[in-house]
N, C-alpha and C positions, 0 to 999 in steps of 0.2 A: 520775694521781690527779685532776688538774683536772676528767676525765671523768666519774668514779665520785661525786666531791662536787656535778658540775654536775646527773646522773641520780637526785641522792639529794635533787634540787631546792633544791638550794643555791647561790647565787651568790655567791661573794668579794665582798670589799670593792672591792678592785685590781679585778674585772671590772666593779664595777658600775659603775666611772670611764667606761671607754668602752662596756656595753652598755646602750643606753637601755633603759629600766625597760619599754615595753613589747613590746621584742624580749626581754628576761628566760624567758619561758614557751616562745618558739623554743628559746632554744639551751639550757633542759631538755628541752624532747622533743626535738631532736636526738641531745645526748647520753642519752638512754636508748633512741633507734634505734642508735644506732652499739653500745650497751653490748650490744643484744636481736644485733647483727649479730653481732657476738666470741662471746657466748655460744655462738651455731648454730653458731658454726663451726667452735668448741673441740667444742662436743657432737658435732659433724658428725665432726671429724678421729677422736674419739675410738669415735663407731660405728665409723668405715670402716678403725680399726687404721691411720691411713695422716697423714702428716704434709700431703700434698699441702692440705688444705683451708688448714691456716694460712699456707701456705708462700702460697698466695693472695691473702689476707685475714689482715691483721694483721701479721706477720713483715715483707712487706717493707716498714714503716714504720721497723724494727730494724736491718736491714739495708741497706738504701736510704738514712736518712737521713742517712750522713756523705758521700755526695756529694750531696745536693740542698746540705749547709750548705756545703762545698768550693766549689760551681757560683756557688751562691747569693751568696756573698761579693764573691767576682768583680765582681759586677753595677755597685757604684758604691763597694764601700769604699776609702777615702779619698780618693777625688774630691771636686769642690766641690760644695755642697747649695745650694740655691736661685737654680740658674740657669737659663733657659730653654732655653738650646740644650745639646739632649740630648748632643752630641757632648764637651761639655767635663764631665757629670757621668755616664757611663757609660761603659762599656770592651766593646770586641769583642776576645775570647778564644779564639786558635784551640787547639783542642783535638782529643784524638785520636776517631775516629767512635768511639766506642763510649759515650764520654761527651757526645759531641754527639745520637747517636740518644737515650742516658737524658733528656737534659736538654734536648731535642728544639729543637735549634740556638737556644737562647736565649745562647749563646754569641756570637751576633751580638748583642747586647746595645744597643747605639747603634742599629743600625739598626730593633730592635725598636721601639725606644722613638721615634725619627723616623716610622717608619711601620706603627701600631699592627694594622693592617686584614691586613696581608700575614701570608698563613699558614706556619706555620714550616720546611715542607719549601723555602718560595721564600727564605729569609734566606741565604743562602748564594750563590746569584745577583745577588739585590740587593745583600749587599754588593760584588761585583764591579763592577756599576753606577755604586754611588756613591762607592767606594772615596776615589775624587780628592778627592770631599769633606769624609773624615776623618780624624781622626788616625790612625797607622799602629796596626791591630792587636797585642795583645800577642801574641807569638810562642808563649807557653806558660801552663799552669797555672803550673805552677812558677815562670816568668818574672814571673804573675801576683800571685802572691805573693810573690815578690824586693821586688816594686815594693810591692804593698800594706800589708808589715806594717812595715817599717819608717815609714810615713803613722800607719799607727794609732800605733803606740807615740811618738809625736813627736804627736801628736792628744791624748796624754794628760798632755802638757804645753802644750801650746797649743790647743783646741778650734778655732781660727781659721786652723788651720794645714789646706791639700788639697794635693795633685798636680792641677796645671798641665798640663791636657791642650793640646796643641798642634796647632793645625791647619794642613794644609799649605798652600803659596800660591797653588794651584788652586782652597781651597775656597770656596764662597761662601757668606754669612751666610744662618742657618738661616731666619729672618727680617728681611727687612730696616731693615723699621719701629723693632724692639727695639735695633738696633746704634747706639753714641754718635754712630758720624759720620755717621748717615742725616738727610736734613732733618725726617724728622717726631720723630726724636731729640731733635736740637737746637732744634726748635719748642718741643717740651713743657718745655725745662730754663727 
């Protein structure tokens, strides 16, 4: 719907909080490219008697989207927010290949986010690499959410409340400068 009201060149109130006033005219013609792309494609399926076209375009947003939101959760919920070393606000998820190809090993999560540049068929290597220097991967999806929803649900009584990621004694600080008992730490206090 968001689409159809954005294409009919209307922008919400709620969007115009975060879309400045002169990206406004982008993302109506956006959404009336994407609205002219569904039409062709519904018009397309509908010549060709054949479901393939949507089955391409469009559908798998329908189908697709409860494991991008599954994967996607994983990422840092209920981890601590505003910390800089990625290792204690992010989780690496080993999961099974089939969700690791959809979700194209961002399942390495931590490492992503330490080394933004490296492409995603190499996350899996590099975690091996750095391994020493993180907290111990979650074992499971499901493991994953053991651990994360009982955070959210206790988050909704204390917003101040995360999981405590823990590093092991091998690892060394992601940067040293930011850590309390560095001297340039304790200079600036």
């Amino acid at each position: 719907t968001d689409m159809l009201r954005n294409a009919a060149g209307i922008i919400s109130p709620a969007e115009k909080t975060f879309i400045p006033e002169q990206e406004q005219p982008k993302a109506i013609r956006v959404a009336r490219i994407w609205l002219a792309i569904y039409i062709a494609t519904i018009a397309l399926a509908l010549y060709l008697h054949s479901w393939l076209p949507l089955m391409l375009v469009g559908l798998p947003r329908l189908y697709g989207a409860w494991h991008h939101v599954m994967t996607g959760l994983l990422q840092h919920g209920g981890l601590a927010e505003n910390v800089i070393d990625h290792r204690l606000n992010s989780r690496t998820v080993l999961m099974n290949p089939i969700s690791r190809f959809i979700y194209w090993n961002m399942n390495y999560h931590v490492e992503h986010h330490m080394f933004p540049m490296v492409p995603y068929h190499a996350l899996p290597k590099l975690h091996e690499m750095i391994k020493h220097d993180l907290p111990p991967p979650t074992p499971s999806i499901l493991a994953g959410y053991r651990e994360m929803i009982p955070a959210f649900l206790r988050q909704l009584r204390n917003e101040d409340y995360f999981l405590k990621r823990v590093l092991p004694p091998t690892a060394k600080p992601y940067r040293e400068e930011l850590h309390n008992d560095s001297p340039v730490a304790a200079a600036a206090e």
